[in-house]
N, C-alpha and C positions, 0 to 999 in steps of 0.2 A: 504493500500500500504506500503510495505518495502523500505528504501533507502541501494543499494548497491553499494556501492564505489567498484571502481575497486583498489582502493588497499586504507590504513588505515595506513600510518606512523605513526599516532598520537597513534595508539593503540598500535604499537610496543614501541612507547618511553614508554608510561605510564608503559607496562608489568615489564620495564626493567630501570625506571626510576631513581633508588635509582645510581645503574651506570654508567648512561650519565651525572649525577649530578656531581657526586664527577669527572669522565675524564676531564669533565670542569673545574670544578673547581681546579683540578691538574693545569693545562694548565695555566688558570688564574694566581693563585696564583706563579708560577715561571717564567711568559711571556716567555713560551719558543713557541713562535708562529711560530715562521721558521726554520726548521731543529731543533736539538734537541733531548731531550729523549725519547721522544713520537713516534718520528717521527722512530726511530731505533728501538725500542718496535716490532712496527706495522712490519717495515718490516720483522723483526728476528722472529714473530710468524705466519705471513702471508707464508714465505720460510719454518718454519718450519712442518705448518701443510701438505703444499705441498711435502715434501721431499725432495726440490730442494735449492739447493746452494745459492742462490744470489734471493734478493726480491730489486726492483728497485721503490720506488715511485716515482709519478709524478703527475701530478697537474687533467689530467683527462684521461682516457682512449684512447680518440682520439691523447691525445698526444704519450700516449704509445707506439701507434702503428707508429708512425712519427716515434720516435723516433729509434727503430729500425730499421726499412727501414733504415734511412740515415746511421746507427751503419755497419752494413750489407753490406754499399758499393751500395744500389740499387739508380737508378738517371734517369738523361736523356736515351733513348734510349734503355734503358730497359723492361721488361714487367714483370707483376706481376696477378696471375691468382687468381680469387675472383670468390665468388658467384654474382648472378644477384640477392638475396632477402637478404639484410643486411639495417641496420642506413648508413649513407651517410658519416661515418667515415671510416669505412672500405675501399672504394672507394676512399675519397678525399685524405684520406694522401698517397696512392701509386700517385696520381696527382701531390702532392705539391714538392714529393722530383722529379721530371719530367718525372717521370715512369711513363707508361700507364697499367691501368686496362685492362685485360682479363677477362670478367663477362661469367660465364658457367649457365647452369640450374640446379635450382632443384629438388631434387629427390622426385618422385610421394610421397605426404604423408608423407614427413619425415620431408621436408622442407629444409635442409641442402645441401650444394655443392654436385650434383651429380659425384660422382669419375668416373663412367663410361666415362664421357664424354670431362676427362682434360686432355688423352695426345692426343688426336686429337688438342687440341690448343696448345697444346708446340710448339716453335717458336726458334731458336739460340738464340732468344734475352729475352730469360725467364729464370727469376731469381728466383723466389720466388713463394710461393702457399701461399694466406691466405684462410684456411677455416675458418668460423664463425661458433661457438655448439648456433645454433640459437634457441631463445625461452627457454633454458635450455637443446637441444638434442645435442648430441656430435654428429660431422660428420663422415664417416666411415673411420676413423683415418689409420687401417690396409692397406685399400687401398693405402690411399693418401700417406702415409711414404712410402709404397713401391715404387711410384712414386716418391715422392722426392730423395729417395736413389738411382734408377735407374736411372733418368736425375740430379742428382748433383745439385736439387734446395732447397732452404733453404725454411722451413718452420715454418709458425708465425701462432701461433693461436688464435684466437681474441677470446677471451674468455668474452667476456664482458658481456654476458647472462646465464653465465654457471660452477660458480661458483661449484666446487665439482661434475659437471657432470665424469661420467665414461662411460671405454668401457675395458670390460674385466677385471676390478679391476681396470683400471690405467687411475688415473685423467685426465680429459682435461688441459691441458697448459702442461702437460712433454711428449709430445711426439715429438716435435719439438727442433729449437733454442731456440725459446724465444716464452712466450706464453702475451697477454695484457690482464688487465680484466681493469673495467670501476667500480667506487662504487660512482657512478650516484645514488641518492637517493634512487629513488626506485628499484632499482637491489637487489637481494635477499643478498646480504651484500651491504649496503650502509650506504656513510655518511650522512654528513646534509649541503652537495654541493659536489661541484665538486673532483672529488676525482680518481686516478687511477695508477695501479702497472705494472712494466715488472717483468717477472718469466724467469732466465735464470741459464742453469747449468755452462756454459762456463764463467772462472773468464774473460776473456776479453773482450770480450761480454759485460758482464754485466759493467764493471771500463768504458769501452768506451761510454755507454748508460747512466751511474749516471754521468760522466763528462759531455757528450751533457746536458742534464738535466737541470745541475747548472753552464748555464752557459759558458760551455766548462771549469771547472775546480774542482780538487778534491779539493784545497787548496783552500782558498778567496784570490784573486787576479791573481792567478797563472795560467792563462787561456791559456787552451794548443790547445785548438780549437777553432773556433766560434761556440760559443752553442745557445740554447734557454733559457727562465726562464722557468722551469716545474716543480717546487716543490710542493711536499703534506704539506700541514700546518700541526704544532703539533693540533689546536682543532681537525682537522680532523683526523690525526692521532687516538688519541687518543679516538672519538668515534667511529675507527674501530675496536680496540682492545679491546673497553668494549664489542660490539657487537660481536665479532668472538666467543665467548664460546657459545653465542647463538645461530650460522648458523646450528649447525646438525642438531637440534631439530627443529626451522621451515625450515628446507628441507623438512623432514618427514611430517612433516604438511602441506607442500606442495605436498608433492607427496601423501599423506591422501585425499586433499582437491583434487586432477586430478582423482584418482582413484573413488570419490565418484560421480563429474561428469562422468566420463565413464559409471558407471553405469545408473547414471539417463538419459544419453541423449542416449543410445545406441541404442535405438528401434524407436528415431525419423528417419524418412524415408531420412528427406530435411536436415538432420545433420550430417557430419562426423565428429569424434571425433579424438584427434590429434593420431595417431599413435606415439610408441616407436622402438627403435632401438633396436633387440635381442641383449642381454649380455651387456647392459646398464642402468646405470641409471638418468634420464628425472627427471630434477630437477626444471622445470616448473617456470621457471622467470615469462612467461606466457601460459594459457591455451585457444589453438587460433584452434578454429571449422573452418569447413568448411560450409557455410549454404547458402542454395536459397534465393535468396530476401533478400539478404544479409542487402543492407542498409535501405528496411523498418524493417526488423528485430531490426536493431541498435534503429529507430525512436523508434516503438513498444517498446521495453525495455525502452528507457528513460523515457519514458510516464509512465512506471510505477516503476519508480526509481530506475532502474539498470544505471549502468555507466558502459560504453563496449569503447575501440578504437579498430583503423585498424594500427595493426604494418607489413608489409607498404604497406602504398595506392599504391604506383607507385615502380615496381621494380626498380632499378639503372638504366639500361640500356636505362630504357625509360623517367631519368627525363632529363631536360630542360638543367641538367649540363653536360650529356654527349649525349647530341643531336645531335654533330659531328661526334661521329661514327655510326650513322643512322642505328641504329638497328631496327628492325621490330621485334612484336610481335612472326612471326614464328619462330624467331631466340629465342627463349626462350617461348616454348610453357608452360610449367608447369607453370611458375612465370607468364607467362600471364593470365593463365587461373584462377589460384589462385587470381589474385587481385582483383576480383570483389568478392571474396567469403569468405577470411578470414575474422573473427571478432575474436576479444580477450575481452574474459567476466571476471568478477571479480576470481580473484583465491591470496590471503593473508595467512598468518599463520594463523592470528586470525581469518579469513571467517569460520562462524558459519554455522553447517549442515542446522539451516532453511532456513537461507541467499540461502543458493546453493539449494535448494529443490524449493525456491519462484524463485532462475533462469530459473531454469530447466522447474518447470510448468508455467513460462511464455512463453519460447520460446515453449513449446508443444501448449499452446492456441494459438499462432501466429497462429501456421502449423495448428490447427484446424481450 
């Protein structure tokens, strides 16, 4: 029997160990632990590999996305249009600022907000569209902009899974206001905790979102709003910055590691393999089948020491948090049907061809 970890931080550190050493030890050695050199590094290389203006840290990606919203002007008696299959950040923080979610379906096999079906819920009281490039696939950006530009809605794009995805050459997070990513550990740029950025072209925008941030003020003491604390730490900082030369190279290895499952799972019958979006590229945060018998499947692999989860059990609309607006199943058939079915199997840089060959022929003896 093989042990396969659904993913292997620790092999990433060791590859690249000689550099998170010394970031630390920078960090160490000049306590610059809060705000600081590091911290301006990360963002000035993060905005720059993006091509956008202004890079915003912040303490984690869910804040990111607060953060805007309330930057933005969005509040009580408002509405904000989201997917029905995202993390429960995407959802809570259009809550917190007293916006209410608009959760849509999504699209057969792609997984992402279906565009078809967002201006049938435009509402007078609809502010914003957040799509999610869920799993690593960018959502069909062409649509959605065209919809925001034709009803004058702002859009955020929650990038937290989707680091350097594209759609037609052009990143996810610039095609919006402001786009958030999440460097949640195991996200394909992560730190070693809680970690997350806004991407905005707009200088005010952005001055309005790094003031909320720290505080409500660009100066210490000089608090021109009431803010929150959402600061990125220089350690963290700065084992983003050792790590970012590293991101192109395991993407490729990622999308190496998807393509070599596609091949090996394509001929199973009870298996659908994730679908890509024409004229993009699926940079595979994770690699999430669609499979019968789903969670004996799951048991089956453990037993023979694969590690798989369910990214997510329950779509938004039907957890517990928003059980007041009494959605039913029919009301989101795709996300419905999908949640008995999704599983997410090991996919890492370092994931070795035999690792993925011993996945592969265990799910095919399942179905045998």
């Amino acid at each position: 029997m093989m042990r396969v970890p659904f993913a292997d931080l620790q092999a990433q550190y060791q590859s690249i160990k000689p550099d998170i050493d010394q970031a630390i030890q920078a960090v160490i050695a000049e306590t610059a632990f809060i705000g600081g050199k590091f911290v301006q590094q990360f963002e000035k290389e993060f905005a720059d590999a993006y091509g956008v203006n202004h890079c915003i840290p912040c303490a984690n990606g869910t804040d990111a996305i607060y953060i805007v919203l309330r930057m933005l002007g969005i509040g009580p008696g408002d509405e904000v249009i989201t997917t029905a299959c995202s993390w429960i950040s995407t959802a809570e923080t259009i809550s917190q600022t007293g916006a209410s979610p608009v959760f849509i379906d999504i699209e057969p096999d792609l997984f992402t907000i279906d565009a078809s079906l967002i201006e049938a819920a435009i509402t007078p009281h609809t502010k914003a569209i957040i799509p999610v490039h869920l799993y690593g696939q960018i959502a069909d950006m062409t649509a959605i902009t065209a919809i925001c530009e034709k009803y004058q809605l702002y859009l955020i794009e929650d990038c937290a899974q989707a680091h350097f995805s594209t759609l037609g050459g052009q990143k996810a997070g610039t095609f919006g206001q402001a786009s958030t990513f999440s460097f949640f550990p195991g996200k394909n740029l992560g730190a070693y905790g809680d970690a997350g950025a806004i991407l905005a072209q707009d200088a005010e925008l952005a001055r309005r979102c790094r003031m909320y941030a720290n505080h409500g003020a660009l100066v210490k003491h000089q608090h021109e709003m009431p803010g929150i604390n959402s600061r990125l730490d220089g350690l963290q900082a700065a084992i983003l910055s050792a790590k970012l030369p590293h991101l192109a190279g395991w993407l490729e290895k990622r999308i190496a590691c998807a393509d070599r499952y596609d091949t090996l799972l394509a001929d199973i019958p009870q298996v659908q393999i994730p679908r890509r979006r024409l004229d993009s590229t699926h940079t595979f945060h994770l690699y999430v089948i669609r499979a019968e018998q789903r969670d004996a499947l799951a048991i089956f692999l453990k037993e023979r020491g694969i590690e798989t989860l369910i990214h997510y059990p329950t779509p938004l609309p039907f957890l517990k948090a928003y059980a007041s607006l009494a959605h039913s199943p029919g009301d989101f058939p795709v996300a419905a049907d999908y949640q008995s079915k999704i599983l997410s199997i090991p996919i890492f840089p370092e994931l070795s061809e035999e690792a993925q060959v011993y996945v592969a022929e265990c799910i095919r003896s399942f179905y045998a």
